[in-house]
C-alpha positions in Angstrom: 31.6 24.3 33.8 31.4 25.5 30.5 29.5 22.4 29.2 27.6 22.2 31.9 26.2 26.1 30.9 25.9 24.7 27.5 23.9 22.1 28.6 21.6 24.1 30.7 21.2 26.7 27.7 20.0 23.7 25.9 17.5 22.6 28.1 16.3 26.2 28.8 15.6 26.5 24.9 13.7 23.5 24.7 11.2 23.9 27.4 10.3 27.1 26.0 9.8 25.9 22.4 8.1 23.3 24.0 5.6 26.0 26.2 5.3 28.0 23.0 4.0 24.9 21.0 1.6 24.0 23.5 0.6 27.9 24.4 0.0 27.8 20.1 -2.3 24.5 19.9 0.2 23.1 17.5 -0.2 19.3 17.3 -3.3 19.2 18.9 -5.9 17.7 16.5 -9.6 19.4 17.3 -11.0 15.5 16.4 -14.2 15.2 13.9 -16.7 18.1 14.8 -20.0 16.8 13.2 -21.4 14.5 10.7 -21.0 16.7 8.4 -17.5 17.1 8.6 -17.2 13.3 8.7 -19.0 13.3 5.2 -16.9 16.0 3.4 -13.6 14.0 4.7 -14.8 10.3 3.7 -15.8 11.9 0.1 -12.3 13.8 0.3 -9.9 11.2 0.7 -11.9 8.1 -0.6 -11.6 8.5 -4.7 -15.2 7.8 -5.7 -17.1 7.8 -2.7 -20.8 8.8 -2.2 -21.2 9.5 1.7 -24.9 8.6 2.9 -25.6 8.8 7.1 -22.8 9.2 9.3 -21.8 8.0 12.9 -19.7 10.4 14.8 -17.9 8.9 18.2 -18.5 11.3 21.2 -14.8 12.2 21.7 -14.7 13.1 18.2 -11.8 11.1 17.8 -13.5 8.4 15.1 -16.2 8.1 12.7 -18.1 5.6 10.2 -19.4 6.9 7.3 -22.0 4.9 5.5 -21.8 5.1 1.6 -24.9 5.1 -1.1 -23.2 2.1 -2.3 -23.0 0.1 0.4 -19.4 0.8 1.9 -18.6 2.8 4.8 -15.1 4.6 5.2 -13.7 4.5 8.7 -12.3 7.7 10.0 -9.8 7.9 12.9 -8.1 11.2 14.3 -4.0 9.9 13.9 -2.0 13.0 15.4 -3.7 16.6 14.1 -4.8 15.0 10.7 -7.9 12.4 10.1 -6.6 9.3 8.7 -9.6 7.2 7.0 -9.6 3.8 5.4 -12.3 2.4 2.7 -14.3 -0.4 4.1 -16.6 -2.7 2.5 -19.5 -5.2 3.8 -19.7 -7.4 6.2 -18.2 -5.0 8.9 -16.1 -6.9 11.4 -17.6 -5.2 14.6 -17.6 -5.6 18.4 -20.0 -4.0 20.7 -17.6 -3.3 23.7 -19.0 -1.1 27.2 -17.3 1.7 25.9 -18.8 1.9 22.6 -18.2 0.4 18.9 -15.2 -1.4 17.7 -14.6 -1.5 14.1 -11.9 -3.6 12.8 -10.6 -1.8 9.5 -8.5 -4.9 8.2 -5.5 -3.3 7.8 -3.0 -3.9 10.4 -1.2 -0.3 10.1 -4.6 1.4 10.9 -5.8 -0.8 13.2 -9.6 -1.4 14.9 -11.2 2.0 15.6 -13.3 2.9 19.2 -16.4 4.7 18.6 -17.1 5.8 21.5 -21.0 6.0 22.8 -22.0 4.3 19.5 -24.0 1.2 20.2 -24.5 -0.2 16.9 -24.5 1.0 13.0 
């Protein structure tokens, strides 16, 4: 019986850590809030680039950035942080019903959906 109470003590602790995480936000990303935002990051975490127009996904979950240069870096929401990888032309796209695939090339990042964006 006295694992058993153990046990249940256990669980007990975890669902409220859990409630108090959730209650908190914590691990919630907010996604890409504007075009804006989309710029400052690509220039952020891409040494050297020069962000020109961006495309924003309407979940806010991804975003292509067009560079002065020609590039574009490719942001994705990956847990609470934005993840973004430097592309460079010819974009290997797909216009899908949903919106914009955008294959980065690497296969740990993956393509990227963004969503309601018809073409770039």
């Amino acid at each position: 019986m006295n694992q058993l109470a153990i046990f249940a003590g256990s669980l007990a602790s975890i669902l409220v850590m859990t409630l108090a995480a959730w209650l908190l936000g914590l691990g919630r990303g907010s996604g890409i809030a504007s075009a804006e935002e989309a710029r400052d990051t690509a220039e952020a975490m891409i040494s050297g680039f020069d962000a020109d127009e961006a495309l924003l996904g309407s979940d806010g979950k991804a975003a292509l950035v067009r560079g002065k240069a020609g590039d574009a870096a490719l942001l994705k929401l990956h847990g609470a942080r934005i993840a973004a990888r430097h592309l460079h032309a010819p974009l290997a796209s797909e216009a899908t019903p949903e919106g914009l695939r955008i294959d980065s090339g690497d296969k740990r990042f993956g393509s990227v959906l963004l969503r309601g964006v018809t073409a770039y």
